[in-house]
C-alpha positions as CSV (number, residue, x, y, z in Angstrom):
1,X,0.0,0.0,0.0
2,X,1.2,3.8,-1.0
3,X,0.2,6.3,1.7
4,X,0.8,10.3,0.9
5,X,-0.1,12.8,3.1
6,X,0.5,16.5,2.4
7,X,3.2,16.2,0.2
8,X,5.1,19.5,-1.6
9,X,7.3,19.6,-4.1
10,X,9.3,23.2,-4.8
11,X,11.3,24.0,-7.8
12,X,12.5,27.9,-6.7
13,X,9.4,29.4,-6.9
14,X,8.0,27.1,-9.0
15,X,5.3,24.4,-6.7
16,X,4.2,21.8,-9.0
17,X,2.8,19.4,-6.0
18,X,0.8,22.0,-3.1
19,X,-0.6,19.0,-1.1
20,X,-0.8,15.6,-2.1
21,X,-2.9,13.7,0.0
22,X,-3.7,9.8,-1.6
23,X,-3.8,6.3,-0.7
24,X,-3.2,3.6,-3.4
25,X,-4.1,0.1,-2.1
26,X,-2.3,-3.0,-3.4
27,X,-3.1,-4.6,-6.9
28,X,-4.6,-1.2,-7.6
29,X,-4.2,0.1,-11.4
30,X,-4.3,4.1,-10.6
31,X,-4.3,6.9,-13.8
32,X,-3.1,9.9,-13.3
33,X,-4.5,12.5,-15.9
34,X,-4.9,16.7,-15.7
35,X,-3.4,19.3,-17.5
36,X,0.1,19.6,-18.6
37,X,2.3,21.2,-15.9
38,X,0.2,20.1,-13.0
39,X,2.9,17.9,-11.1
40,X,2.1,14.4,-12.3
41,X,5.6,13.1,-13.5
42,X,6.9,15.2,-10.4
43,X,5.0,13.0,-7.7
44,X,5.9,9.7,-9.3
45,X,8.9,11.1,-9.0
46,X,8.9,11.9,-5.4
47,X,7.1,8.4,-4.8
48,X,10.5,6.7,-5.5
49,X,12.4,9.7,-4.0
50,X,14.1,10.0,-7.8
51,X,12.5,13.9,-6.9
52,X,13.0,14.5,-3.2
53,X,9.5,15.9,-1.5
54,X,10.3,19.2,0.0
55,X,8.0,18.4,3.0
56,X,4.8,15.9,3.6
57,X,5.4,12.1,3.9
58,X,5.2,9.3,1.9
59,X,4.3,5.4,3.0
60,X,5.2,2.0,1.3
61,X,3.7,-1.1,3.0
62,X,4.0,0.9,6.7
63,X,7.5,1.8,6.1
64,X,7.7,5.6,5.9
65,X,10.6,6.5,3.0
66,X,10.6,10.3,3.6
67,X,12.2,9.7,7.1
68,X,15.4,10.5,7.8
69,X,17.9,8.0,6.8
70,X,15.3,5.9,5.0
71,X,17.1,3.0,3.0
72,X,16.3,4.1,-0.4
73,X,18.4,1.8,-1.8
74,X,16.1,-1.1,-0.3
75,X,12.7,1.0,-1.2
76,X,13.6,1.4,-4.9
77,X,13.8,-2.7,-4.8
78,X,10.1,-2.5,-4.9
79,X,9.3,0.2,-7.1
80,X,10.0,0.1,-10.4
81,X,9.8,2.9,-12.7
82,X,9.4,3.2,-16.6
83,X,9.7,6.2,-18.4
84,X,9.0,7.7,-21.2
85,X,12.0,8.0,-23.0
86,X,13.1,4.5,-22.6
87,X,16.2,4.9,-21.0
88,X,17.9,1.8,-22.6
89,X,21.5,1.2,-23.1
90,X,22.5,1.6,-26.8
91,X,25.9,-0.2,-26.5
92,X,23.5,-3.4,-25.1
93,X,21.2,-5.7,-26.9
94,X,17.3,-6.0,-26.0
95,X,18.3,-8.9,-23.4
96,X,21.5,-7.5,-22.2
97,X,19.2,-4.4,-21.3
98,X,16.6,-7.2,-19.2
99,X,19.7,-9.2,-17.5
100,X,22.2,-5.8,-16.8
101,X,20.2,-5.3,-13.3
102,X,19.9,-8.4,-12.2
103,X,23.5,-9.1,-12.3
104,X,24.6,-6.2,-11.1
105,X,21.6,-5.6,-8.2
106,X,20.3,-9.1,-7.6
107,X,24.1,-11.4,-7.7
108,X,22.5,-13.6,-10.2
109,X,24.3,-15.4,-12.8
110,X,24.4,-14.5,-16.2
111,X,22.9,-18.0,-17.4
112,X,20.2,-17.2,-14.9
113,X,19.9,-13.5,-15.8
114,X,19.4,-14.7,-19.3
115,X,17.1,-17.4,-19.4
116,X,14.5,-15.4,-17.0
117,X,15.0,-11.8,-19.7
118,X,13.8,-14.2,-22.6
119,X,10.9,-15.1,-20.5
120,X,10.6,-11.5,-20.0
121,X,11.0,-10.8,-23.7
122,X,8.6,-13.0,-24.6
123,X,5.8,-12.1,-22.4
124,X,6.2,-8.3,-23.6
125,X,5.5,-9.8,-27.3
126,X,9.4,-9.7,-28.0
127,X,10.2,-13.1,-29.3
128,X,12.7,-13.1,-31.7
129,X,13.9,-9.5,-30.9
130,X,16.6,-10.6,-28.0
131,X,19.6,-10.1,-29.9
132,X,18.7,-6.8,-31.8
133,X,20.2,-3.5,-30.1
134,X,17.7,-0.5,-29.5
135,X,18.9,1.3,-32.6
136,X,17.0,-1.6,-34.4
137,X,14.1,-1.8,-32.6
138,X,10.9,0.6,-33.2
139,X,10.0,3.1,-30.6
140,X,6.7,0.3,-29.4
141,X,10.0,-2.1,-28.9
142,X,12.0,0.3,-27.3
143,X,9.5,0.5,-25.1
144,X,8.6,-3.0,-24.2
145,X,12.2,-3.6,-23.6
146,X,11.8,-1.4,-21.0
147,X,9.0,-2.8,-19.2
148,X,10.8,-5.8,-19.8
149,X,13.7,-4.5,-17.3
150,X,11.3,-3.4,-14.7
151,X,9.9,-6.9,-14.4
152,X,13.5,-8.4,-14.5
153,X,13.6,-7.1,-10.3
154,X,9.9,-8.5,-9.7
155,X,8.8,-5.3,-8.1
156,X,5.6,-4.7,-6.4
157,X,4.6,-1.4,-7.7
158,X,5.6,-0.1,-10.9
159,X,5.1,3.3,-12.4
160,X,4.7,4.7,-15.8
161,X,5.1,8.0,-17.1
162,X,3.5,8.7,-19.9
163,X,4.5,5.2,-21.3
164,X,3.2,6.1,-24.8
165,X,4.1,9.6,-25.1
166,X,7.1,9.2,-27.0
167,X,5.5,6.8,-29.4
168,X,4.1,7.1,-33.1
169,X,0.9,6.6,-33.3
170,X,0.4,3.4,-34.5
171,X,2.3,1.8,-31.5
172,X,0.6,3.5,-29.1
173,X,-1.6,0.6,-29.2
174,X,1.1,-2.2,-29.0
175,X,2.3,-0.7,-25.3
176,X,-1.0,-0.1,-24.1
177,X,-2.1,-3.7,-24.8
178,X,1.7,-5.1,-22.6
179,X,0.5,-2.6,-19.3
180,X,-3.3,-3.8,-20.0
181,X,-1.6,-7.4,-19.6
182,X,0.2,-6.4,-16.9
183,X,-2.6,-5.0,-14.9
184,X,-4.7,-9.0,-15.2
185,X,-1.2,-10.0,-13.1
186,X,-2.4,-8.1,-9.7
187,X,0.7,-5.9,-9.6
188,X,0.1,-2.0,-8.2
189,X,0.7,0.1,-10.9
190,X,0.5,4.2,-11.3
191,X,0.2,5.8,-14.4
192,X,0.7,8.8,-15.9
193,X,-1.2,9.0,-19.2
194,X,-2.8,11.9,-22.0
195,X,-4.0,8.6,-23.4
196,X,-7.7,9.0,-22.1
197,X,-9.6,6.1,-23.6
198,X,-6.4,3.9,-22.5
199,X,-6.2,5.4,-19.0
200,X,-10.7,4.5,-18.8
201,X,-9.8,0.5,-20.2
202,X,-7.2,0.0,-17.6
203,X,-7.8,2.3,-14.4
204,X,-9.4,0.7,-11.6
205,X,-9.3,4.5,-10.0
206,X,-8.3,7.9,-11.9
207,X,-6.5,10.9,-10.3
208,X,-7.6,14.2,-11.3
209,X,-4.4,16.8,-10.8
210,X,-5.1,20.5,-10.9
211,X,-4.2,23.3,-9.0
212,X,-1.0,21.1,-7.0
213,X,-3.4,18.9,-5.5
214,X,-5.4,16.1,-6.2
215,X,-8.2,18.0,-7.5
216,X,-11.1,15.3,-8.0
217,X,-10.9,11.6,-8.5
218,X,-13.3,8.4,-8.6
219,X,-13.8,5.6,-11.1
220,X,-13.4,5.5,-14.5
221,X,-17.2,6.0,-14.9
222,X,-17.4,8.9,-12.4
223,X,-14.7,10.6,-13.7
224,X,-14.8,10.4,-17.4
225,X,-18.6,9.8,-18.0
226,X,-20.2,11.6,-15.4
227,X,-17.7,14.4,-13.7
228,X,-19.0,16.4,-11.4
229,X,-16.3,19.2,-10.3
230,X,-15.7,22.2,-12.8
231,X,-12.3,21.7,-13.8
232,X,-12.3,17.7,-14.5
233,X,-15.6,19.2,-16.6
234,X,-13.6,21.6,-18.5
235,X,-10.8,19.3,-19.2
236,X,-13.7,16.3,-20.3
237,X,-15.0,18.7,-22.7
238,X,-12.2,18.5,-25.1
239,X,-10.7,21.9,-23.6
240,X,-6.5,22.3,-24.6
241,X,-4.6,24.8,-22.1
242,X,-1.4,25.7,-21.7
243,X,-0.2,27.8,-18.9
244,X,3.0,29.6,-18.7
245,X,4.2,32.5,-16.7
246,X,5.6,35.8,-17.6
247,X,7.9,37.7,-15.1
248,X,8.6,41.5,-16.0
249,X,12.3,42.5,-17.0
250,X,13.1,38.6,-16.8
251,X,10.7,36.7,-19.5
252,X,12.0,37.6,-23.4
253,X,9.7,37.7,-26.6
254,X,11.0,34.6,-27.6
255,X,10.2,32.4,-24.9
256,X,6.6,33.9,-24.9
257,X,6.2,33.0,-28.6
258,X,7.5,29.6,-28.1
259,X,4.6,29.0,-26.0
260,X,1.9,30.0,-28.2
261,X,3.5,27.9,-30.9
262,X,3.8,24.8,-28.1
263,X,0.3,25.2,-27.6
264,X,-0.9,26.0,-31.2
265,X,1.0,22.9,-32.1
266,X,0.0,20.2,-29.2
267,X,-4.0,21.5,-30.3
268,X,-3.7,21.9,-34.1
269,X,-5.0,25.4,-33.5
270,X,-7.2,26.5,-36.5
271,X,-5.0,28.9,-38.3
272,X,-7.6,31.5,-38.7
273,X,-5.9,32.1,-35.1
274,X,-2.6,31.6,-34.9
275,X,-1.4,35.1,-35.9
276,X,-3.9,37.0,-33.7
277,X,-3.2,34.6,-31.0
278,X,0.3,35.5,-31.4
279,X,-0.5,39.5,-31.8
280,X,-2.6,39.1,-28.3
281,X,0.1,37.7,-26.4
282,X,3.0,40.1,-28.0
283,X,0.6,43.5,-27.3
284,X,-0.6,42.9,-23.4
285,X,2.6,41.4,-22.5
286,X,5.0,43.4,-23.8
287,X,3.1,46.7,-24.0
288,X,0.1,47.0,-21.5
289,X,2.0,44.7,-19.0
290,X,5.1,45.9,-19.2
291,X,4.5,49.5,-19.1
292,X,2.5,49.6,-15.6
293,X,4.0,46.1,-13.8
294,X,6.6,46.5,-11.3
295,X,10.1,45.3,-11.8
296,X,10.0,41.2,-11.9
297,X,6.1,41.3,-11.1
298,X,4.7,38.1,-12.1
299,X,1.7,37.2,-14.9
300,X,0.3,34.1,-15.5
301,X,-1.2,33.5,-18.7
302,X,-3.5,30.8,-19.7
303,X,-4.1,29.9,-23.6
304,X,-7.2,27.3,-24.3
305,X,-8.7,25.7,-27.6
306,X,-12.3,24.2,-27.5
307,X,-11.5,21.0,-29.9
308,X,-14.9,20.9,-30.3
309,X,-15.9,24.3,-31.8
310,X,-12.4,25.4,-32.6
311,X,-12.4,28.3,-30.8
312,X,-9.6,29.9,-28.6
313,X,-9.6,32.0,-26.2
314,X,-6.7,33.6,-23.6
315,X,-6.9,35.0,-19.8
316,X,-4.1,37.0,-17.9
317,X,-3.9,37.2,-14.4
318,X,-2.0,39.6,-13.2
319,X,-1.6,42.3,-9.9
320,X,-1.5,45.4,-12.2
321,X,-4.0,48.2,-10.5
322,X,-4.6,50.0,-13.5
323,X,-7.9,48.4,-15.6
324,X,-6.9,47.3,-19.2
325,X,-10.9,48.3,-20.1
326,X,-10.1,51.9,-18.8
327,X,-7.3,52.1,-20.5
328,X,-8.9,50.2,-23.9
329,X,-9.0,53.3,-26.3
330,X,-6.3,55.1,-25.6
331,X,-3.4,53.4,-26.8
332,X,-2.7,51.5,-30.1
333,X,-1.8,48.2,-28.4
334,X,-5.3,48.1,-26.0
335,X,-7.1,49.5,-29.6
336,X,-5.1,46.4,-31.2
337,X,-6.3,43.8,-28.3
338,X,-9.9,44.7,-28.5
339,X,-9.7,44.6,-31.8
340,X,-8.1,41.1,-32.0
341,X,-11.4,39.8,-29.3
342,X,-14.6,39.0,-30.1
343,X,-15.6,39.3,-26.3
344,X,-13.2,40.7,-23.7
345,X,-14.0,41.1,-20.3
346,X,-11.9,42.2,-17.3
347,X,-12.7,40.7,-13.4
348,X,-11.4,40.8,-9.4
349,X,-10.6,37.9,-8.3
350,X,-8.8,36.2,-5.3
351,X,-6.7,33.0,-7.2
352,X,-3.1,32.0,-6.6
353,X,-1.8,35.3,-5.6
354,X,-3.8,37.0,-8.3
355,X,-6.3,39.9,-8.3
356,X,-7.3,40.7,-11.6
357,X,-7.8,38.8,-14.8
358,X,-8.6,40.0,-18.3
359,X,-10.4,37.1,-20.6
360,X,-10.4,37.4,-24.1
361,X,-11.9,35.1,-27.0
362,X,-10.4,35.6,-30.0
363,X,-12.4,36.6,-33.3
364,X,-12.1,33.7,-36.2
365,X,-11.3,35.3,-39.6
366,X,-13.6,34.2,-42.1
367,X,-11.9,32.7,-45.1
């Protein structure tokens, strides 16, 4: 059994993980989905201290591994991690890869190393693919080698991160099929998946993250087909977002840009709205934002596509006591941003450290 309570996880200033509180029972298949940049990869992270909490405490079968002096050595035994950029040796073969651990970790022999990574091999659909190195193999195989090694130290949870993220399309499927098998074997397994109908198929539980914490979570069912909290809603909807911060004095043009074209890539934004997308951003960041924020004040901006309807839309928050709609009509860049929205409305709020936010949908050109 996994046990978390009030777990935190700082990176400077940034805090993927606020407080984690969660308890995984053994034999349990557990999906982790939200939005990007909500601390998923972080916490599996943390669960086999590969990310060290900065406080809270975490649990494995009674033993707690956040403790001073924990044997991490021992803990990381049971836990076996898969990621999603494979993280095989090149300079090994496929079984070399399967037997190098258990040589080196578990003082077995290399006939007996051997014989048991075929048997791996083979369960992971690999027969015949033993001798090949990974620069041979497809990424599906690259990836099944992997979980391949994981199994070689028999350990009682394993965790994914986004196992298939890394993969082409068509061998998605091919992974997803090995963990589905996996799962009918009883072993505890978290995951960390965008893959939603995969993540409903295999989850006995799903994790909702949002906001640093484990925002809502429930069955499959509950979750997927019938959510009931606003922001598992939004996201079920078919709603892309992409959140990235902007710091006065600190954060460049460039780096802005790159994360409108992140976003307008991930959610094959309809191009009708790339360059006003791209014109929004540029005027209240580097004009209206930059003119009356303080020295290394702090913006967050949120970008989100409707998949549905196609439609985009983008909200600052930000600490600036001067109203944009005050200011609307007397400069070119607010004339430019309320030009560039079909609806634009400005709001007090109280949100992570925020007081203001400005909400814009975009106007689609007409072809």
């Amino acid at each position: 059994m996994i046990k978390v309570e009030h777990l935190r996880k700082k990176f400077g200033n940034i805090v993927p993980l606020k407080d984690i509180n969660v308890t995984i029972n053994d034999g349990e298949v557990v999906s982790i989905i939200g939005p990007s940049g909500t601390g998923k990869s972080t916490f599996l992270r943390c669960l086999n201290l590969l990310d060290t909490p900065t406080s809270g405490h975490i649990w494995i079968d009674d033993e707690e591994i956040t403790k001073k002096n924990a044997p991490v050595y021992k803990i990381r035994q049971k836990i076996g991690f898969v990621f999603q950029s494979f993280n095989l040796y090149e300079h090994l073969t496929a079984v070399e890869n399967v037997m190098y651990a258990q040589v080196k970790l578990l003082n077995k022999t290399r006939q007996e190393a051997y014989d048991y990574s075929i048997m791996l091999l083979n369960t992971v659909g690999l027969q015949g693919k033993a001798m090949q190195y990974p620069s041979e193999l497809s990424g599906g195989q690259k990836q099944r080698v992997a979980i391949a090694r994981t199994l070689a130290l028999d350990p009682d949870i394993i965790l994914f991160d986004e196992p298939t993220s890394a993969l082409d399309p068509l061998m998605v499927g091919e992974v997803a099929d090995t963990i589905y098998d996996l799962a009918k074997m009883g072993k505890t397994m978290i995951i960390v998946t965008h893959e939603m109908k995969f993540a409903k198929k295999i989850s006995n539980r799903i994790l909702f993250f949002a906001d640093g914490i484990v925002y809502d979570e429930g069955t499959p069912e509950e979750i997927f087909d019938y959510p009931t909290k606003e922001k598992t809603k939004l996201f079920m909807q078919n709603i892309g977002v992409r959140t990235f911060e902007v710091i006065k004095d600190v954060t460049d043009y460039y780096d802005a840009m790159n994360e409108v074209r992140k976003f307008v890539a991930k959610y094959d934004v309809d191009n009708s709205y790339v360059h006003k997308l791209e014109l929004l951003v540029e005027e209240f960041t580097f004009n209206f934002f930059k003119e009356y924020a303080k020295h290394e004040e702090k913006m967050k901006v949120i970008l989100r596509c409707d998949k549905k309807t196609a439609d985009v839309s983008c909200s600052f928050y930000h600490n600036i006591e001067r109203n944009f709609l005050d200011n609307r009509n007397i400069t070119i860049s607010s004339r430019l941003i309320t030009t560039l929205s079909s609806l634009i409305e400005e709001k007090e709020i109280n949100e992570d450290g925020y007081n203001k936010i400005l909400e814009c949908v975009l106007t689609k050109e007409e072809n």
